[in-house]
Backbone atoms as SQL, in Angstrom:
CREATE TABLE atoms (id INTEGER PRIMARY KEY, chain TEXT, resi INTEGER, resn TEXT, atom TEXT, x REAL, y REAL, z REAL);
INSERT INTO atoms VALUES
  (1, 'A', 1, 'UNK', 'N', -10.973, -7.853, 1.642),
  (2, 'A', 1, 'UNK', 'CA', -9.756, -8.217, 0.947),
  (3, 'A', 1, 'UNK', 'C', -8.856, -8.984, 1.921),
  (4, 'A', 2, 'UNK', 'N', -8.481, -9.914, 1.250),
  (5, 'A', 2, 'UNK', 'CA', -7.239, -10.533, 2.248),
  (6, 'A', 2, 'UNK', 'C', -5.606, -10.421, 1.894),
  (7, 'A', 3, 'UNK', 'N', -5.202, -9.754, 2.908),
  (8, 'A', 3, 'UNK', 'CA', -3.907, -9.023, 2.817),
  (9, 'A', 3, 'UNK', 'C', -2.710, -9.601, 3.001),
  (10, 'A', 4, 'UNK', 'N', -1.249, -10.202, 2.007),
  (11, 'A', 4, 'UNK', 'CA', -0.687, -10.769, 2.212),
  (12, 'A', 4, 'UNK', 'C', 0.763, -9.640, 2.513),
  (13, 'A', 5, 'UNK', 'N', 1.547, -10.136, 3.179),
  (14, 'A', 5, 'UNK', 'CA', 1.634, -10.119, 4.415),
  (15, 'A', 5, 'UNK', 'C', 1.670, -8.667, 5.511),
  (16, 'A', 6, 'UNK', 'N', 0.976, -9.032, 6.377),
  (17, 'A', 6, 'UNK', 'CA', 0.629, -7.946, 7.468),
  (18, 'A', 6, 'UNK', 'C', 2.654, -7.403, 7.946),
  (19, 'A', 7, 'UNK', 'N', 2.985, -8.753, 8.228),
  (20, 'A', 7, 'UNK', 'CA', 4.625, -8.197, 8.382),
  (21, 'A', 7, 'UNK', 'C', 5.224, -7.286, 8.295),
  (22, 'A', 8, 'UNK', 'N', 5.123, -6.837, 6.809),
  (23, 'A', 8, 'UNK', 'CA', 5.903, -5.988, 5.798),
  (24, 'A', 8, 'UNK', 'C', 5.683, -4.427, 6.483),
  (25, 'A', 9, 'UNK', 'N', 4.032, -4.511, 6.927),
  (26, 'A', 9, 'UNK', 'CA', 3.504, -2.948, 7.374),
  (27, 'A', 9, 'UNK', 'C', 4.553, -2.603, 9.037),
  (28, 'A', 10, 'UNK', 'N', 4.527, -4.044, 10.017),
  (29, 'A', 10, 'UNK', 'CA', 4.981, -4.060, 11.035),
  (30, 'A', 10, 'UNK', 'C', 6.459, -3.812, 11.135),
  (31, 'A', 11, 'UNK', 'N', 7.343, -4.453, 10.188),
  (32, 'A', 11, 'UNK', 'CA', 9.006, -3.856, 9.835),
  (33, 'A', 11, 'UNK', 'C', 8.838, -2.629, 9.706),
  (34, 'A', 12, 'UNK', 'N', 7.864, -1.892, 8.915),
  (35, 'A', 12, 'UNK', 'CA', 8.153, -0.360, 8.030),
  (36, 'A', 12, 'UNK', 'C', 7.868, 0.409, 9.655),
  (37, 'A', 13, 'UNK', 'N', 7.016, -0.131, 9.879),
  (38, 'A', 13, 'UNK', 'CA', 6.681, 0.844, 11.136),
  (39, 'A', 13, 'UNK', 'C', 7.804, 1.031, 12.329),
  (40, 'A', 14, 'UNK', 'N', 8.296, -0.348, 12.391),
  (41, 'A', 14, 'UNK', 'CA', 9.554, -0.219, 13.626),
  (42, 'A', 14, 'UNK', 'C', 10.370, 0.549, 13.412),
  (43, 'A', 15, 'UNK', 'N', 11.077, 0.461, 11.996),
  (44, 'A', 15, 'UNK', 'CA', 11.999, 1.026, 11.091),
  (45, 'A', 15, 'UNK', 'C', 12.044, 2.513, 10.985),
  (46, 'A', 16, 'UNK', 'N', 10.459, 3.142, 10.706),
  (47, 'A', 16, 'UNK', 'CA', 10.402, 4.552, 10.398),
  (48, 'A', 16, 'UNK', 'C', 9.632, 5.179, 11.323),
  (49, 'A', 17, 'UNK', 'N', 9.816, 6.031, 11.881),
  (50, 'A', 17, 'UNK', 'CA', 8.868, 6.458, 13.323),
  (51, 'A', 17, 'UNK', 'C', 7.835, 7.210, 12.808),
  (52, 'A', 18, 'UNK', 'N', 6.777, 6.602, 13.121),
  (53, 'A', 18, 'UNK', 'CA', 5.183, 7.511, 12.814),
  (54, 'A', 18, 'UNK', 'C', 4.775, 7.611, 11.689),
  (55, 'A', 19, 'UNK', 'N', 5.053, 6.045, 11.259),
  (56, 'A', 19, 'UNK', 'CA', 4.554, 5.470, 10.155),
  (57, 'A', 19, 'UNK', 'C', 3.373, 4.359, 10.714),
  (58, 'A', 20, 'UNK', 'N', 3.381, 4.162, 12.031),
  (59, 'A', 20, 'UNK', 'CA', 2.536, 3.037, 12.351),
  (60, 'A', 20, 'UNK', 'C', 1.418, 2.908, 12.359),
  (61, 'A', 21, 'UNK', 'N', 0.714, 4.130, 12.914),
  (62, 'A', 21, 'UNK', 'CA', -0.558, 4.566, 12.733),
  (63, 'A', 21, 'UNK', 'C', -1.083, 4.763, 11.312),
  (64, 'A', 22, 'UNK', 'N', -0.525, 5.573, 10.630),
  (65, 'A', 22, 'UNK', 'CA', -1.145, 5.679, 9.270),
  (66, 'A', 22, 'UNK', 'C', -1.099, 4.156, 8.674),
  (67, 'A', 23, 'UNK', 'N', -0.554, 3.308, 8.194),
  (68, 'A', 23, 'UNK', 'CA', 0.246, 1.875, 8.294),
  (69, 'A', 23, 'UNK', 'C', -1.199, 1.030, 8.181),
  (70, 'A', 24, 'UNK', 'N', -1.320, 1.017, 9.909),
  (71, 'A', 24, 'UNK', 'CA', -2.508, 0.592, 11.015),
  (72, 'A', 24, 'UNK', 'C', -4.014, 1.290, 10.043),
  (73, 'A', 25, 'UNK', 'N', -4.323, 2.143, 9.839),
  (74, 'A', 25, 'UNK', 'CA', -5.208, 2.676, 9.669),
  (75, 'A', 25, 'UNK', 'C', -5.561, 2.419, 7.831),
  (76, 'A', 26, 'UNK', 'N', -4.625, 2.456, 7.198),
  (77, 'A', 26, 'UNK', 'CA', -4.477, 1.561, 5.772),
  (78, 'A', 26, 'UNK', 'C', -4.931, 0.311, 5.957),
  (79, 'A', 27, 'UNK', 'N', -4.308, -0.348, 6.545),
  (80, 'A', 27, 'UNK', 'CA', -4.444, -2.135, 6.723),
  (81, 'A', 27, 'UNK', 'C', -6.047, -2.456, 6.991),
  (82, 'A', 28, 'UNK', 'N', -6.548, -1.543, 8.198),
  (83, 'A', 28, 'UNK', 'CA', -7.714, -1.710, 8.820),
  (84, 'A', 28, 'UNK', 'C', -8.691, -1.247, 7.643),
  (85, 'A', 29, 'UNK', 'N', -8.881, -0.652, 6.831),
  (86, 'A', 29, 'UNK', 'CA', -9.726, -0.167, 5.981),
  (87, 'A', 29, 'UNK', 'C', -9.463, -1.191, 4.896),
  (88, 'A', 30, 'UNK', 'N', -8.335, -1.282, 4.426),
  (89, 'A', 30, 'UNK', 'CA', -8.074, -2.595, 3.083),
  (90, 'A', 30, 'UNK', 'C', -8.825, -3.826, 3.169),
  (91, 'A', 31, 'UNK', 'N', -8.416, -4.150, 4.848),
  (92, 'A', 31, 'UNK', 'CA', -9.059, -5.497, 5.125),
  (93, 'A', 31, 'UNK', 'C', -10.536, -5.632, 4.880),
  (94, 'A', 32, 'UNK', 'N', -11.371, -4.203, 5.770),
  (95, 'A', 32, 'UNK', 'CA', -12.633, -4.624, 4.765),
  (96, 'A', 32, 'UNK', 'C', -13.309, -4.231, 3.661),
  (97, 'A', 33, 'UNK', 'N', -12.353, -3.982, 2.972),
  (98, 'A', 33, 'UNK', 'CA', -12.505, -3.460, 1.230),
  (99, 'A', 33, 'UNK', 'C', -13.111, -4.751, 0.668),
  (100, 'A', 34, 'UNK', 'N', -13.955, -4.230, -0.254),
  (101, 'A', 34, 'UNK', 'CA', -14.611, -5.455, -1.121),
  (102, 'A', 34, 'UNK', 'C', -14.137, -4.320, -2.507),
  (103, 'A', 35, 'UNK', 'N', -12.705, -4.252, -3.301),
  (104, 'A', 35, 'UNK', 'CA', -12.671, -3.769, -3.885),
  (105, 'A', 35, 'UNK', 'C', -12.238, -4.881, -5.331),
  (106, 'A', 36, 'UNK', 'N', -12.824, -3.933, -6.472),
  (107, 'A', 36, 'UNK', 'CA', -13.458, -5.040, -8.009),
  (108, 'A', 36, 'UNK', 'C', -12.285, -4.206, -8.914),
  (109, 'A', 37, 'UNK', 'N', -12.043, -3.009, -8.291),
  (110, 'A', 37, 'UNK', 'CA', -10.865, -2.509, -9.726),
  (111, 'A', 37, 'UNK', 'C', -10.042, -0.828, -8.885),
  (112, 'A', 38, 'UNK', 'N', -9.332, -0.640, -10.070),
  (113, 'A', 38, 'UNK', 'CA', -8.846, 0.462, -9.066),
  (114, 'A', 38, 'UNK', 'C', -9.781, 1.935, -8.805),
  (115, 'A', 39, 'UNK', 'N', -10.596, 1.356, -9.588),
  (116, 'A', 39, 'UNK', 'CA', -11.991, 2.630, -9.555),
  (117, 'A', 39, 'UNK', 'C', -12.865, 2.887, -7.980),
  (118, 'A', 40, 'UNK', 'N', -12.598, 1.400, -7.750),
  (119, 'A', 40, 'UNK', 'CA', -13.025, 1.247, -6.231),
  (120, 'A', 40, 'UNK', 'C', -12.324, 1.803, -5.289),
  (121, 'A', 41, 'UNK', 'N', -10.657, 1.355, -5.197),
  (122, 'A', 41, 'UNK', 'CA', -9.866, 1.749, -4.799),
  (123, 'A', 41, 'UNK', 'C', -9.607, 3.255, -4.379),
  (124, 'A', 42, 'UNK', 'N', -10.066, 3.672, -5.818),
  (125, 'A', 42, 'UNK', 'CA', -9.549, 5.209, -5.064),
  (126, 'A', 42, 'UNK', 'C', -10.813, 5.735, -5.082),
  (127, 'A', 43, 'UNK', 'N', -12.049, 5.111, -4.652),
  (128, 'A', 43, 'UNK', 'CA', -13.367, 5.833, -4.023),
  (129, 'A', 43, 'UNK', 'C', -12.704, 6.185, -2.607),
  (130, 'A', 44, 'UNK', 'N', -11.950, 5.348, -2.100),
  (131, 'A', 44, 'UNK', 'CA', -11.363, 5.400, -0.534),
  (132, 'A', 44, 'UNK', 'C', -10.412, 6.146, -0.273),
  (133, 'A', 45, 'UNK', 'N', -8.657, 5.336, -1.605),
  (134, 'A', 45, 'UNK', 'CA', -7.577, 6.392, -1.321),
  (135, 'A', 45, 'UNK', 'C', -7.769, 7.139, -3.003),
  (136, 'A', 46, 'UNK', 'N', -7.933, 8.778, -2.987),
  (137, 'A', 46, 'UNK', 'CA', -8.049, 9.195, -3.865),
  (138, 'A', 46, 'UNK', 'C', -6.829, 8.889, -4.734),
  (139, 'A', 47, 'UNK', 'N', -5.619, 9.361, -3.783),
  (140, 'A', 47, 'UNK', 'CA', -4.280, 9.492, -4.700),
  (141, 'A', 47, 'UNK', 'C', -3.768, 8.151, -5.125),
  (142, 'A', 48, 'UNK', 'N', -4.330, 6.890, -4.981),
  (143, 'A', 48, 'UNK', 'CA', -3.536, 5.541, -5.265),
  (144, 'A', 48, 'UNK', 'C', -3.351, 5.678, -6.897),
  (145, 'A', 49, 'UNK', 'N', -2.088, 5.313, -7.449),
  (146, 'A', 49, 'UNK', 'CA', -1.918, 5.145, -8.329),
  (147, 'A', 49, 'UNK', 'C', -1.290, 3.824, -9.109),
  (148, 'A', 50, 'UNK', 'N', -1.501, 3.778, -10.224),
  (149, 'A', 50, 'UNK', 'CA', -1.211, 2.225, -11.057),
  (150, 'A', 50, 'UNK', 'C', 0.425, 2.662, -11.504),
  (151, 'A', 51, 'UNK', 'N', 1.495, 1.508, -11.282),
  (152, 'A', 51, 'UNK', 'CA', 2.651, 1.577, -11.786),
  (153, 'A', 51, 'UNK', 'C', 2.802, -0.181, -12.227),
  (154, 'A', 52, 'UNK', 'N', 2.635, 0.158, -13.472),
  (155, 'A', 52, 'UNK', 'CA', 2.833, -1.587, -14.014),
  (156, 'A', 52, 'UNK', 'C', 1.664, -2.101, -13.289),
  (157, 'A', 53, 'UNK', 'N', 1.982, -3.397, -12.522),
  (158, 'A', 53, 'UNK', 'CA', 1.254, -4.257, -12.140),
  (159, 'A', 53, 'UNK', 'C', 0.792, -3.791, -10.612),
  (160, 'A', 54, 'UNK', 'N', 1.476, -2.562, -10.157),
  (161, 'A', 54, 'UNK', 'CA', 1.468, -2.391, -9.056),
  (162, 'A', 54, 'UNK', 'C', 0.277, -1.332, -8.466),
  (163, 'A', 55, 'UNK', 'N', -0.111, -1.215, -7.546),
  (164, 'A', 55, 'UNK', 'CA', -0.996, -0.063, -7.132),
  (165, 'A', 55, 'UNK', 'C', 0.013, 0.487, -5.922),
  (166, 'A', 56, 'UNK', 'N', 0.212, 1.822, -6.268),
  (167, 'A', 56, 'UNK', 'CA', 0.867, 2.571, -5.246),
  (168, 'A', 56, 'UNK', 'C', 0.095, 3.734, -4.127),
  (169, 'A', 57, 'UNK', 'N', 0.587, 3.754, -3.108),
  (170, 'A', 57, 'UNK', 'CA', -0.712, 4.170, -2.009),
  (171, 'A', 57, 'UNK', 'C', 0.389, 5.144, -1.367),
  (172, 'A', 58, 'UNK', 'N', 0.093, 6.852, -1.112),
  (173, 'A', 58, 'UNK', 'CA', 0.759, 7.597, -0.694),
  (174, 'A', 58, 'UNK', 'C', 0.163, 7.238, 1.099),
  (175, 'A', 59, 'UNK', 'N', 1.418, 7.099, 1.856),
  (176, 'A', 59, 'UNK', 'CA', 1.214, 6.697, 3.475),
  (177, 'A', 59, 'UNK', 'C', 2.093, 8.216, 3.953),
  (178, 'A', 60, 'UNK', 'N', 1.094, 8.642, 5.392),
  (179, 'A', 60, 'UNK', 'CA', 1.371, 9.264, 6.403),
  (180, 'A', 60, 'UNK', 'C', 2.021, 10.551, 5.291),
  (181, 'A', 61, 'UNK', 'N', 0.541, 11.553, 4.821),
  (182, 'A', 61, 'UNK', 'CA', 1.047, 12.844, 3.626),
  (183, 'A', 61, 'UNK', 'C', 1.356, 12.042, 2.396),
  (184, 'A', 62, 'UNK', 'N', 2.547, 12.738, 2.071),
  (185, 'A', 62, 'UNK', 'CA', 3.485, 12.344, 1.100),
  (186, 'A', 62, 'UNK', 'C', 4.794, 11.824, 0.991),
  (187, 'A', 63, 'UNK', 'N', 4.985, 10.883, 2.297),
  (188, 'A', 63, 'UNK', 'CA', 6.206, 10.919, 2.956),
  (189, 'A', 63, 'UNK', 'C', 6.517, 9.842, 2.638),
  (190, 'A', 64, 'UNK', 'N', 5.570, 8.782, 2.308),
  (191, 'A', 64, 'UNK', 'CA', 6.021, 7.540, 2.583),
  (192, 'A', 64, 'UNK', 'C', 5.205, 6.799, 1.504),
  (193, 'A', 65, 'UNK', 'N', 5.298, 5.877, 0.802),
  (194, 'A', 65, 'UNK', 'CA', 4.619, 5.055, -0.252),
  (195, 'A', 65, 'UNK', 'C', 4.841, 3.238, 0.115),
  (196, 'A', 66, 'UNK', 'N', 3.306, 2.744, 0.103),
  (197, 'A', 66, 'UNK', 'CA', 3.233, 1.617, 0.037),
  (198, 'A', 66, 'UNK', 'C', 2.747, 0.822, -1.616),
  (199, 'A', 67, 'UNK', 'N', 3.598, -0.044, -1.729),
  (200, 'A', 67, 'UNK', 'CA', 3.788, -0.579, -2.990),
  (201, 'A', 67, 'UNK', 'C', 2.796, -2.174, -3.080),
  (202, 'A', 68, 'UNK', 'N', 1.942, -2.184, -3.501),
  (203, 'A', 68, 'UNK', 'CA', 1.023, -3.341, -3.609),
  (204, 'A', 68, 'UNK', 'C', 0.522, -3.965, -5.011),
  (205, 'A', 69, 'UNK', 'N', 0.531, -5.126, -4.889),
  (206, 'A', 69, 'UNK', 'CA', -0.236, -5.865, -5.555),
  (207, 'A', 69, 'UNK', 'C', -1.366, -6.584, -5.739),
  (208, 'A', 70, 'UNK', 'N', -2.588, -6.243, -6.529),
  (209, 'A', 70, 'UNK', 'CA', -3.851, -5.959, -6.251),
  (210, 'A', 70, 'UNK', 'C', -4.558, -7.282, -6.762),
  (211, 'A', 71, 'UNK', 'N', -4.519, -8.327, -6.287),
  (212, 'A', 71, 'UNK', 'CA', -5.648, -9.680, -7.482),
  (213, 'A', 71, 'UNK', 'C', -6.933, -9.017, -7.018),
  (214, 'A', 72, 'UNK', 'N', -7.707, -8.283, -7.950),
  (215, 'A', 72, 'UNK', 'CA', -8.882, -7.979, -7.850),
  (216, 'A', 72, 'UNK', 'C', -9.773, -9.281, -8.165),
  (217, 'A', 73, 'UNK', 'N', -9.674, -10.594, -9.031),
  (218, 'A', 73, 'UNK', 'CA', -10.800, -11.288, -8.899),
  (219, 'A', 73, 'UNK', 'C', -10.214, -12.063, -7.902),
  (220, 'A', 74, 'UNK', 'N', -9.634, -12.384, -7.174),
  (221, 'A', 74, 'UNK', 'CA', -9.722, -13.434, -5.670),
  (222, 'A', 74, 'UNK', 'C', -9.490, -12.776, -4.383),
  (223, 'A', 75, 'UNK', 'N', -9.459, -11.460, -4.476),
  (224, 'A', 75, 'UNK', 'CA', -9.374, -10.133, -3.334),
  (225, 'A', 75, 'UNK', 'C', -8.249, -10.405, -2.772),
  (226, 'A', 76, 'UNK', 'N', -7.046, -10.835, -2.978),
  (227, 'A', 76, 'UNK', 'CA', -5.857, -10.713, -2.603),
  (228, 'A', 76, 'UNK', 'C', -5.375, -9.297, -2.310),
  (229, 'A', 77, 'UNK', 'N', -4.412, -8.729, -1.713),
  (230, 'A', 77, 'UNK', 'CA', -3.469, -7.398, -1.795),
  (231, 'A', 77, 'UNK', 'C', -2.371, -8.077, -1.266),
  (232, 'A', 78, 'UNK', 'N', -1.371, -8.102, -1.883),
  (233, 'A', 78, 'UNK', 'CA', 0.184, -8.577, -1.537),
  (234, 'A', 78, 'UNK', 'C', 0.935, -7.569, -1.484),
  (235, 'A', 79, 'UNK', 'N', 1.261, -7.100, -0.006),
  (236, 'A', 79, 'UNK', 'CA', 2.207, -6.228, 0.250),
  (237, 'A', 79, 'UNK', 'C', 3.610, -6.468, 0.094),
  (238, 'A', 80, 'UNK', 'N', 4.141, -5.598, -0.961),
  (239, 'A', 80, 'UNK', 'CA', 5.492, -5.303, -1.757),
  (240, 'A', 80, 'UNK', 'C', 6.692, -4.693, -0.737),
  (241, 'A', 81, 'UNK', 'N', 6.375, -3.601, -0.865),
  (242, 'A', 81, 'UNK', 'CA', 7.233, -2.598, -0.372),
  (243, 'A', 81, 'UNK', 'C', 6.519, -1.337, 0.628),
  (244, 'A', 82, 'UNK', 'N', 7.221, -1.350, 1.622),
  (245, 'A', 82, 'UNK', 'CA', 6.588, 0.026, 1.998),
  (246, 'A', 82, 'UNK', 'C', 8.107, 1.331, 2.081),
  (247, 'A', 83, 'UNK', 'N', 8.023, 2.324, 1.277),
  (248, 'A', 83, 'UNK', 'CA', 9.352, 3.323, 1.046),
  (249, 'A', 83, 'UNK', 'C', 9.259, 4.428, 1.316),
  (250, 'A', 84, 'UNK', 'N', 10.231, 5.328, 1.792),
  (251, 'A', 84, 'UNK', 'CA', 10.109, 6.564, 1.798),
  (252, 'A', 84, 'UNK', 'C', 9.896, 7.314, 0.672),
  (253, 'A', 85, 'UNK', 'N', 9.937, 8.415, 0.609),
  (254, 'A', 85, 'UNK', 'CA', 9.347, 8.951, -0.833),
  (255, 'A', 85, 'UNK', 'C', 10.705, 8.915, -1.327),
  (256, 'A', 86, 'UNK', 'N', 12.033, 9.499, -0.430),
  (257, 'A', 86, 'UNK', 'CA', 13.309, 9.628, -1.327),
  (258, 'A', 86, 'UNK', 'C', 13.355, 8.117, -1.805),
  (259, 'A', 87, 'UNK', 'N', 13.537, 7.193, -1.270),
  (260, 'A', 87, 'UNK', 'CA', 13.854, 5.619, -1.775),
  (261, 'A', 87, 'UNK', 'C', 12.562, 5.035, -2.709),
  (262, 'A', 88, 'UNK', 'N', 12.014, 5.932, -2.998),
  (263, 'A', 88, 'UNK', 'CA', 10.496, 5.403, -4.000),
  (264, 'A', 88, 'UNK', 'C', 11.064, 6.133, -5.119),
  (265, 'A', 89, 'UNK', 'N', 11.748, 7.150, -5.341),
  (266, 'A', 89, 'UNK', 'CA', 12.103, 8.355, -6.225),
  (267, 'A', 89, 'UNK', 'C', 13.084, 7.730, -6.989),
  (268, 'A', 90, 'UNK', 'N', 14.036, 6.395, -6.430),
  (269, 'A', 90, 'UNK', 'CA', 15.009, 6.348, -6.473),
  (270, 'A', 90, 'UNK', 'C', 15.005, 4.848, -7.726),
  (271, 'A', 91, 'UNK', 'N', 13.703, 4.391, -7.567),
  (272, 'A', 91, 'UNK', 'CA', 13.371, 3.345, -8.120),
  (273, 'A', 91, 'UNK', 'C', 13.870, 2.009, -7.920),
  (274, 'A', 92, 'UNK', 'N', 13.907, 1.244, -8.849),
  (275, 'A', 92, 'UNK', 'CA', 14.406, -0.836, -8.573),
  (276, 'A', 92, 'UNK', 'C', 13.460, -1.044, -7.883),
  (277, 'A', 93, 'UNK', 'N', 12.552, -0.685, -7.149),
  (278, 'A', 93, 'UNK', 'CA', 11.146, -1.612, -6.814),
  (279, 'A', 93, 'UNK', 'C', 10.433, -2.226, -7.668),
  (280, 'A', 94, 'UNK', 'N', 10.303, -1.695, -8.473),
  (281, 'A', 94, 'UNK', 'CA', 9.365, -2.453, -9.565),
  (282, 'A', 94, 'UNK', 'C', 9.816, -3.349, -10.599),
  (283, 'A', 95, 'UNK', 'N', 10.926, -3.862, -10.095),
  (284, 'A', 95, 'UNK', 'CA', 11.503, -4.651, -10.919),
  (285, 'A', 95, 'UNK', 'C', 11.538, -6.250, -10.616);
């Protein structure tokens, strides 16, 4: 999969302490995902879930949520948002 933008993971990480590794360890597995739907998806992350257009990915426990957008036929993932769970709870991301 090719992952747009790596950035987004590198802000969240500066920003929130000991988010980097888990972050790092997401990115590294996405990248060589050859994934076709979200069936694939959560062969890897069980808990990812569909919100609208979005696929949501619980990071580092339950602490933290990365917000993505999935083109399954051109293997895109466009990284959205990465949030804490209170500021994921809180919603306007998906808007």
């Amino acid at each position: 999969m090719h992952l747009i933008s790596r950035k987004k993971l590198l802000e969240a990480a500066e920003k929130h302490s000991g988010l980097g590794e888990p972050l790092d360890v997401w990115y590294r597995i996405a990248k060589k995902a050859e994934w076709l739907s979200l069936a694939d998806v959560r062969r890897v992350f069980p808990s990812a879930d569909p919100a609208g257009k979005f696929t949501v990915f619980n990071v580092k426990g339950n602490a933290s949520r990365l917000i993505t957008e999935i083109n399954y036929q051109t293997g895109r993932i466009f990284l959205r948002h990465v949030l804490t769970h209170a500021e994921y709870s809180k919603g306007g991301w998906n808007k």
